[in-house]
PLY file of the C-alpha trace (Angstrom):
ply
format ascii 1.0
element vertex 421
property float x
property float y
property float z
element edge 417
property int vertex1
property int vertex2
end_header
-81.82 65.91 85.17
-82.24 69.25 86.60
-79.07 71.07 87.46
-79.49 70.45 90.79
-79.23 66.72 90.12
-82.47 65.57 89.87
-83.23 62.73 87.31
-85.73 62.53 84.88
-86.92 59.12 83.76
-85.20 58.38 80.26
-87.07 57.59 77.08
-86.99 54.20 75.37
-84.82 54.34 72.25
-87.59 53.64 69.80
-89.51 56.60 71.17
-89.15 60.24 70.37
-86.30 61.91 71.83
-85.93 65.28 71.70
-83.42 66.30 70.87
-68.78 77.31 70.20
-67.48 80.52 69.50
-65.11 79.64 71.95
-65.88 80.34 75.60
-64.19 83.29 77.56
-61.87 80.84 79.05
-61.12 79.29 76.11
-58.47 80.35 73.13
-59.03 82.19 70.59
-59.15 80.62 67.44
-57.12 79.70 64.41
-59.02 78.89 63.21
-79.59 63.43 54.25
-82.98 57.98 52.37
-82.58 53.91 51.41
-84.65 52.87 54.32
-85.29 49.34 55.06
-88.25 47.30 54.54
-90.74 49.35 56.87
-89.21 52.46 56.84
-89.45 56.14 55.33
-88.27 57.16 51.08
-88.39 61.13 50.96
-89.31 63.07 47.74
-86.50 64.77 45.95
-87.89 68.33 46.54
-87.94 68.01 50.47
-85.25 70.57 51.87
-82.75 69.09 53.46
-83.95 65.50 52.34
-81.45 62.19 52.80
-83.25 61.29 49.24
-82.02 58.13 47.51
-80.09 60.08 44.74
-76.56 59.39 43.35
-74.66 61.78 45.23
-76.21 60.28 48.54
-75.54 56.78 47.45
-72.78 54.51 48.60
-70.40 52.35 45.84
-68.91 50.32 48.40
-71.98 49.33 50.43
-75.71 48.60 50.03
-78.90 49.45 52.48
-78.10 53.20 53.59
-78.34 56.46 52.26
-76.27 59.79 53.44
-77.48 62.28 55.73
-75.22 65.84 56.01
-75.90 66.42 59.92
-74.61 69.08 62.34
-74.92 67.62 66.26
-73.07 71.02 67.79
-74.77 73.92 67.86
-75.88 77.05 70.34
-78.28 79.97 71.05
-79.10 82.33 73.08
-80.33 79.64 75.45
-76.25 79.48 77.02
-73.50 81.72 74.90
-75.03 81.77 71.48
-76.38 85.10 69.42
-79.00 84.07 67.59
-82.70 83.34 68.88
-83.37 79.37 69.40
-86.66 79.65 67.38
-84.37 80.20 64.81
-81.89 77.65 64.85
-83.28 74.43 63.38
-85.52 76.34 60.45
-81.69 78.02 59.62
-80.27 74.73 59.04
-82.83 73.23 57.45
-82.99 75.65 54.78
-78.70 75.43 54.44
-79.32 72.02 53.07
-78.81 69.86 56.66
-80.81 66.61 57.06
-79.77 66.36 60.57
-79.50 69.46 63.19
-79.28 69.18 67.17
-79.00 72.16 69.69
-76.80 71.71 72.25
-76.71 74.71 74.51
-74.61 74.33 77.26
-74.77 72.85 80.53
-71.27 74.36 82.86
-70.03 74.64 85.88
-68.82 78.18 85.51
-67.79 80.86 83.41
-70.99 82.09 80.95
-74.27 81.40 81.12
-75.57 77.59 80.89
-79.02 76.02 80.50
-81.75 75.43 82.91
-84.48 72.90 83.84
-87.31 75.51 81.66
-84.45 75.92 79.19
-83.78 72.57 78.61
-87.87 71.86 78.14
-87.93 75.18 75.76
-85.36 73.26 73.99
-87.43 69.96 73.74
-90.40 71.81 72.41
-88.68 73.83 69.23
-86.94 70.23 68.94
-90.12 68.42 68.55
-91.79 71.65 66.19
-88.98 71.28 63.60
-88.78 67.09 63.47
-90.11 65.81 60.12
-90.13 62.31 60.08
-88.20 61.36 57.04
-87.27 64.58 56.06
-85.47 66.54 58.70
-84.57 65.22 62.11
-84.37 67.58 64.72
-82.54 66.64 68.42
-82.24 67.75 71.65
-78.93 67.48 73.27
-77.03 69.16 75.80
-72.90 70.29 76.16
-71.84 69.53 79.55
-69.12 72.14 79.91
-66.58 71.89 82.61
-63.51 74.39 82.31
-60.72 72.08 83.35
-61.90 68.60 82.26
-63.54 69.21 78.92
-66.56 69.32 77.42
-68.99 66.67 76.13
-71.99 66.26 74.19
-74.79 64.15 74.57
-77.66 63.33 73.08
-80.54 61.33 73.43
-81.46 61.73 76.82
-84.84 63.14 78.82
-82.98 65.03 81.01
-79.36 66.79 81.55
-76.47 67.00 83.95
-75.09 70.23 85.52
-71.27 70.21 85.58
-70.99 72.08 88.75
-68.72 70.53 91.61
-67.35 67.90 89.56
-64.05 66.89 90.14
-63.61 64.00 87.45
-64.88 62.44 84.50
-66.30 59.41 87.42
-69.44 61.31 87.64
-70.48 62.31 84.26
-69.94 58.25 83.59
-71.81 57.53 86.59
-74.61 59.66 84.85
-74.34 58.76 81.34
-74.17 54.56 82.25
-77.85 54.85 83.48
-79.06 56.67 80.87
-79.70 55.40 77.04
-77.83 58.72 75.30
-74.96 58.67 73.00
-71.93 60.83 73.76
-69.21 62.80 71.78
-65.56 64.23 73.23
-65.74 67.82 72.43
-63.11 69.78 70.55
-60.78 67.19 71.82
-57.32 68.87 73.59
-58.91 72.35 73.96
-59.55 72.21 78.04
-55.69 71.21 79.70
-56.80 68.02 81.48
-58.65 66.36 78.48
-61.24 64.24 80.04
-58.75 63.04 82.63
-56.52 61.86 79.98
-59.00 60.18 78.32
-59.07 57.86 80.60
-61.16 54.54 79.58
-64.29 53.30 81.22
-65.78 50.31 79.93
-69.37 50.90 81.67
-69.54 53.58 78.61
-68.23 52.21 75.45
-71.25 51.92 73.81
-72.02 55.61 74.66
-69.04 56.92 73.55
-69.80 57.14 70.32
-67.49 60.37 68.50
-64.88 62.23 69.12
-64.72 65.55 67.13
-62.01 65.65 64.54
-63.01 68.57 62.84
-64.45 71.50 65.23
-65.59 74.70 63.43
-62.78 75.52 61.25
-60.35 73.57 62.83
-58.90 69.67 62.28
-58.24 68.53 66.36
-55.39 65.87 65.10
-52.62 67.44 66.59
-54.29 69.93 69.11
-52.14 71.13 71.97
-49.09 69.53 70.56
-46.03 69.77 70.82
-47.00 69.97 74.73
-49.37 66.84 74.33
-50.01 63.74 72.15
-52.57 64.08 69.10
-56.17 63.83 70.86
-56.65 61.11 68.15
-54.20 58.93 69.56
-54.54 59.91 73.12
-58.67 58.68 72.18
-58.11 55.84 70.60
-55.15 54.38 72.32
-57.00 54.55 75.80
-59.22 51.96 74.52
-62.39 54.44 73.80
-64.26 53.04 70.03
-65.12 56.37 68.94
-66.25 57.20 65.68
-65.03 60.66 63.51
-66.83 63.18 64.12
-66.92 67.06 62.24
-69.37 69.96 63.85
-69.59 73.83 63.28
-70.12 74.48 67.08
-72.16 77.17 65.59
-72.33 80.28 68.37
-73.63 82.96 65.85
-76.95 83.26 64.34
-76.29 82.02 60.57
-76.63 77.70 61.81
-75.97 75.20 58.80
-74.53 78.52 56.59
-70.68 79.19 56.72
-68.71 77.16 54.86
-65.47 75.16 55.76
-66.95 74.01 58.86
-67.14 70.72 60.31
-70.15 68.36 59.59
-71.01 64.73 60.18
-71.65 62.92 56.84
-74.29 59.63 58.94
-75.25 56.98 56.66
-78.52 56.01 57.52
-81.32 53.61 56.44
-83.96 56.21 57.32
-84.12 59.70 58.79
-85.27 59.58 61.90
-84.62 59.72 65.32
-83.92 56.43 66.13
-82.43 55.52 62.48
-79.95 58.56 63.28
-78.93 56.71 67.09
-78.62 53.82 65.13
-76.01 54.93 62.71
-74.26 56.72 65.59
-73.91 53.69 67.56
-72.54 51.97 64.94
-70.24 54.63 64.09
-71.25 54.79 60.74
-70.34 58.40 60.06
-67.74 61.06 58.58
-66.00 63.61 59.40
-66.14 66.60 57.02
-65.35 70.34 56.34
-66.86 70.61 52.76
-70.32 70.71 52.20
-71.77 67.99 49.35
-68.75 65.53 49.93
-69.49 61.96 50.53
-67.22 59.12 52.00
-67.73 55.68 52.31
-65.38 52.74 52.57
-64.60 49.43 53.61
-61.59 47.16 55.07
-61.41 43.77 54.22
-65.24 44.25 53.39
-66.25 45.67 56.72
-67.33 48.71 56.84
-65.60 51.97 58.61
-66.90 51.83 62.80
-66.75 48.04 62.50
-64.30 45.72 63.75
-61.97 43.66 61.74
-61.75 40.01 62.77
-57.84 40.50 61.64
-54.57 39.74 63.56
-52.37 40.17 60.57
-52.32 40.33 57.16
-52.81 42.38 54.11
-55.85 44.04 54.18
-57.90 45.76 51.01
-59.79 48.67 51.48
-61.93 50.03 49.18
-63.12 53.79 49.25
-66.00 55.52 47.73
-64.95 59.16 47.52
-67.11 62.49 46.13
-65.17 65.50 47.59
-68.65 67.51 45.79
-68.23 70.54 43.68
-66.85 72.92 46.59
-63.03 70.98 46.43
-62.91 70.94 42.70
-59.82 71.42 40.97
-57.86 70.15 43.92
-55.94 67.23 44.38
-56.71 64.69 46.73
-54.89 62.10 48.91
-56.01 59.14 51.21
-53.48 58.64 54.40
-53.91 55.49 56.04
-53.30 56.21 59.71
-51.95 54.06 62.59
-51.49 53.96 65.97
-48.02 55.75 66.90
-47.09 56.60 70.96
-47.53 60.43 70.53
-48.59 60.66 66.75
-50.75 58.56 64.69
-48.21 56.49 62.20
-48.89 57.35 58.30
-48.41 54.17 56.64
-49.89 54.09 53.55
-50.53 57.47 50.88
-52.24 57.10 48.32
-53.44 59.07 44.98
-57.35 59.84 44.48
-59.39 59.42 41.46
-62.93 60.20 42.14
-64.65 58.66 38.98
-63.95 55.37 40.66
-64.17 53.02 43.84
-60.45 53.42 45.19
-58.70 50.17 45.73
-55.39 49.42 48.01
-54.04 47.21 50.11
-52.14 47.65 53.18
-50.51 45.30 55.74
-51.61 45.58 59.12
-50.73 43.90 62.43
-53.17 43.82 65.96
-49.31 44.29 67.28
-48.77 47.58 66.06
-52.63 48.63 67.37
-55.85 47.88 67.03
-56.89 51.04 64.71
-56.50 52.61 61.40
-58.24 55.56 60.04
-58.68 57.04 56.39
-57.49 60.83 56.10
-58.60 62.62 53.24
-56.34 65.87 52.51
-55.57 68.42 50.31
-51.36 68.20 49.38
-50.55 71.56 48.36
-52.52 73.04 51.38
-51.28 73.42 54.81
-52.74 72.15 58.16
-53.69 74.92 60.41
-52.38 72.98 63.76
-49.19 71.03 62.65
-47.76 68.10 64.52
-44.36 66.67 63.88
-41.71 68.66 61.52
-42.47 67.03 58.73
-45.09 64.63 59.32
-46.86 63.71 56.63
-50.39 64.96 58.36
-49.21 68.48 58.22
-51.39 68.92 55.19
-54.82 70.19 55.10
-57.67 67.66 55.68
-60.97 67.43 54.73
-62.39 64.62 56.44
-61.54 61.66 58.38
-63.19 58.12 58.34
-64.61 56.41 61.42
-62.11 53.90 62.60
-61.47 49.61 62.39
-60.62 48.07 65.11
-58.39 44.87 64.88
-59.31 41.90 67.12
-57.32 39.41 66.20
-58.43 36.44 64.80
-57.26 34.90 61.30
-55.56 36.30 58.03
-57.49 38.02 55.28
-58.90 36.03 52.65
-57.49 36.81 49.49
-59.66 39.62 47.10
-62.70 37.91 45.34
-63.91 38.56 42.00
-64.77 42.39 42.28
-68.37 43.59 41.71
-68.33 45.72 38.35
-70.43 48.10 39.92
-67.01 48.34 42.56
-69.19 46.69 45.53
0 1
1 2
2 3
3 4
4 5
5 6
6 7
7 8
8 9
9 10
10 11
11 12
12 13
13 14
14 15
15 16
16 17
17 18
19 20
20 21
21 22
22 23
23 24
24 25
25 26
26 27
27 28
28 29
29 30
32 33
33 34
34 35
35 36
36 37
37 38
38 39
39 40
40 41
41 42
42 43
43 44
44 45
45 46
46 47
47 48
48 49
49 50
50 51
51 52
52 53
53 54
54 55
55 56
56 57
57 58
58 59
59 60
60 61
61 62
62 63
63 64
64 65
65 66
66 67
67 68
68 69
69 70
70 71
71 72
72 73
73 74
74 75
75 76
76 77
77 78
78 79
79 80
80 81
81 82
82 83
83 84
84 85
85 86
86 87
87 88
88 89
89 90
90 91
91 92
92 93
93 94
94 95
95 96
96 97
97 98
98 99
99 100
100 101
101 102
102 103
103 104
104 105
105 106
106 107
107 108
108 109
109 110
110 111
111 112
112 113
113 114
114 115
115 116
116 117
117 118
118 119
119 120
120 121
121 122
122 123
123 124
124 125
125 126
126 127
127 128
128 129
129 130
130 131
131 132
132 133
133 134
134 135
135 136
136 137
137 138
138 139
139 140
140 141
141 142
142 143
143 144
144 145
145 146
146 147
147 148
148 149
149 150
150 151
151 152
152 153
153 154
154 155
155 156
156 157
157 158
158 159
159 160
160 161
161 162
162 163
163 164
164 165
165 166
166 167
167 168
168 169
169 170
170 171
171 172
172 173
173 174
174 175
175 176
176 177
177 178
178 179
179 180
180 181
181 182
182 183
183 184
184 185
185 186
186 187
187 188
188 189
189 190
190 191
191 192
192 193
193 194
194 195
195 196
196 197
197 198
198 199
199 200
200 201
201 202
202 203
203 204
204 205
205 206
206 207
207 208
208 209
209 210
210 211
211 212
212 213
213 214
214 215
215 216
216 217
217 218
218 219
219 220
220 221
221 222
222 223
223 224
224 225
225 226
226 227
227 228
228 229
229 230
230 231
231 232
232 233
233 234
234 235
235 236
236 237
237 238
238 239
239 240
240 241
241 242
242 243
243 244
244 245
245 246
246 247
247 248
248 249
249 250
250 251
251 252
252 253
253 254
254 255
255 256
256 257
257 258
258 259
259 260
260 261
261 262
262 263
263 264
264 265
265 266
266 267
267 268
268 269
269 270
270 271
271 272
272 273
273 274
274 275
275 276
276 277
277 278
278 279
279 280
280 281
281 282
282 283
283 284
284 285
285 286
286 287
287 288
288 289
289 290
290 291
291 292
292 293
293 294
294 295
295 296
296 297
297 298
298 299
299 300
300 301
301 302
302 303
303 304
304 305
305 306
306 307
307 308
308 309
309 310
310 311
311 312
312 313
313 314
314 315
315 316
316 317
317 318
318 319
319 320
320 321
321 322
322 323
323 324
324 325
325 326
326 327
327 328
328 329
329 330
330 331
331 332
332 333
333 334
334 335
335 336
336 337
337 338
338 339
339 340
340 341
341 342
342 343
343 344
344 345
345 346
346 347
347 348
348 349
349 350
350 351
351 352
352 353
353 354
354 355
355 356
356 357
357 358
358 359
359 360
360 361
361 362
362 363
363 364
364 365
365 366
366 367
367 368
368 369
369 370
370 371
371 372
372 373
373 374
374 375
375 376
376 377
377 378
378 379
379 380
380 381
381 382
382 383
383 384
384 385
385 386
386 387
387 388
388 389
389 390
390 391
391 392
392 393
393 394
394 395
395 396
396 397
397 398
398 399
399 400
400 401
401 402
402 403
403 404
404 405
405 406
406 407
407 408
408 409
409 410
410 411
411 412
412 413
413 414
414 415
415 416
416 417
417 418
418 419
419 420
């Protein structure tokens, strides 16, 4: 779609898509394979390869291998510095398996991206793609100054957010189309996608909501004036995965460190293996380059839904915080629903030189989610919530959510796996 409203035909998911130093209005800040049986293995000396090696390698699950990605980024093309011919071949070469430009699309305030933009866009995208070695993706922010800002990927053409009024029409839009969505820096624009208000025509698109944007963790955003976005997300009903980005505005993409990536275990690196890990919210959040998460709840894993009413649930975690968090320590926060605040009900010591094991009790009454926190103790969160809440501390990634749907009570733990699966 042109931004005059115009839309283009959308491409099948199995073809080839192609794929914020804050904004004037905004505030300043405080701030890759396992494939399966047909797919792609990449050499060990591809930059930026999702190779089949240890440290990409899951303990708690079989049949995927981990991709570092980065789905938020800008050029010159909307409010960027740096030169869009430059963008993907940057963060290739800072060790990314998975890089998407996502200039913006707005309905006022700086420049946004146009119908010969958006196809100058589609053409670096499909120069940089290397199938099985780098994926490259087009995507688009659609930026509105009151409402928020979303990205979305996947799609053949874009939506202008001029003379919108409500989060209706970009649903309206994004319903006909087959692209995947993420809630941007959640809590940054006041009326926060109409209150994150839940539409069921696009579950399935909704597919992240940004935990960690740039250098900043979005769990208690705007408070003490408003509820953590995470809970205002994911008590609305939305299934969003975790999501961590660098929003990269300069002209350095994939090189700073301490700023947000996606961690997307996929069985191959591609396109459409990429969608397909997004959909099923098989992904990380992250701030710290080389770390790898992984875990499971009552053997399902995180972005899956937990047949569970009530019961005692195991989880199991497979943890590498990689050699940039050395030398700190580490703790897991099991995190609930609360009404303004997510509920911290279980804390729990990390050793990395095993699969983590602990049980917690959990009950569909209480809500339907629960989330894995990883944080540093003796470090402070940038964007406290609560005096004294527990989540004060600094974070360094998040797991994708369970969902509880009722059903019946956990089986008691089987023999475990000596390998920890």
């Amino acid at each position: 779609m042109d931004q005059s409203g115009a839309v283009a035909a959308e491409l099948p998911v199995s073809s080839s898509f192609v794929g914020h130093a804050r904004g004037v209005s905004d505030n300043i800040s405080r701030r890759s394979l396992l494939a399966g049986a047909g797919g792609l293995l990449v050499g060990a000396a591809v930059p930026g390869s999702a190779q089949a090696a240890p440290g990409r390698t899951s303990r708690v699950s079989r049949g995927t291998t981990l991709a570092y990605a980065d789905l938020h980024n800008h050029t010159l093309l909307s409010d960027g510095l740096g030169e869009p011919e430059l963008a993907y071949a940057s963060m290739r070469s800072a060790g990314l398996d998975v890089a998407a430009l996502t200039d913006h699309a707005t309905d006022s305030g700086f420049t946004g991206i146009t119908t010969a933009k958006w196809q100058q866009i589609g053409k670096l995208t499909e120069l940089a793609d290397q199938t099985g070695a780098f994926t490259s993706i087009r995507g688009f922010e659609w930026s509105h100054n009151h409402l928020g800002h979303v990205n979305v990927w996947g799609t053949d053409g874009f939506l202008g957010a001029g003379g919108v009024t409500s989060m209706t029409t970009v649903y309206d839009w994004l319903a006909g189309t087959t692209g995947v969505a993420s809630f941007n820096h959640p809590g940054r624009q006041r009326e926060r996608f109409g209150d994150f208000a839940y539409d069921p025509r696009v579950a399935e698109h909704m597919v992240a909501l940004e935990m960690f944007n740039n250098e900043d963790d979005y769990l208690f955003e705007g408070w003490p004036q408003r509820t953590s976005p995470l809970v205002a997300c994911l008590n609305a009903g939305w299934r969003t995965g975790l999501s961590g980005v660098a929003d990269e505005h300069g002209f350095d993409w994939g090189k700073d460190r301490g700023k947000g990536l996606t961690g997307l275990w996929v069985t191959e690196n591609t396109r459409a293996g990429v969608l397909a890990a997004m959909r099923a919210r098989r992904f990380f959040a992250s701030r710290v380059k080389g770390l790898r998460l992984d875990a499971t709840a009552a053997g399902v894993r995180m972005g899956g839904r937990l047949p569970i009413a009530k019961g005692d649930v195991t989880f199991r975690l497979d943890l590498d915080r990689g050699p940039e968090a050395a030398g700190h320590p580490l703790r897991v926060q099991v995190l609930r629903p609360g009404p303004a605040a997510p509920e911290v009900v279980h804390l729990q010591d990390l050793d990395e030189s095993q699969v983590v094991r602990f049980t917690v009790p959990l009950d569909v009454a209480d809500g339907d989610w629960v989330v894995l926190r990883i944080a540093d103790p003796n470090r402070d969160n940038a964007t406290p919530g609560p005096i004294g809440h527990v989540s004060n501390d600094f974070a360094l990634a998040y797991s994708s959510p369970w969902w509880l749907t009722g059903g019946s009570t956990p089986a008691k733990s089987s023999t475990r796996h000596p390998s920890g699966r």
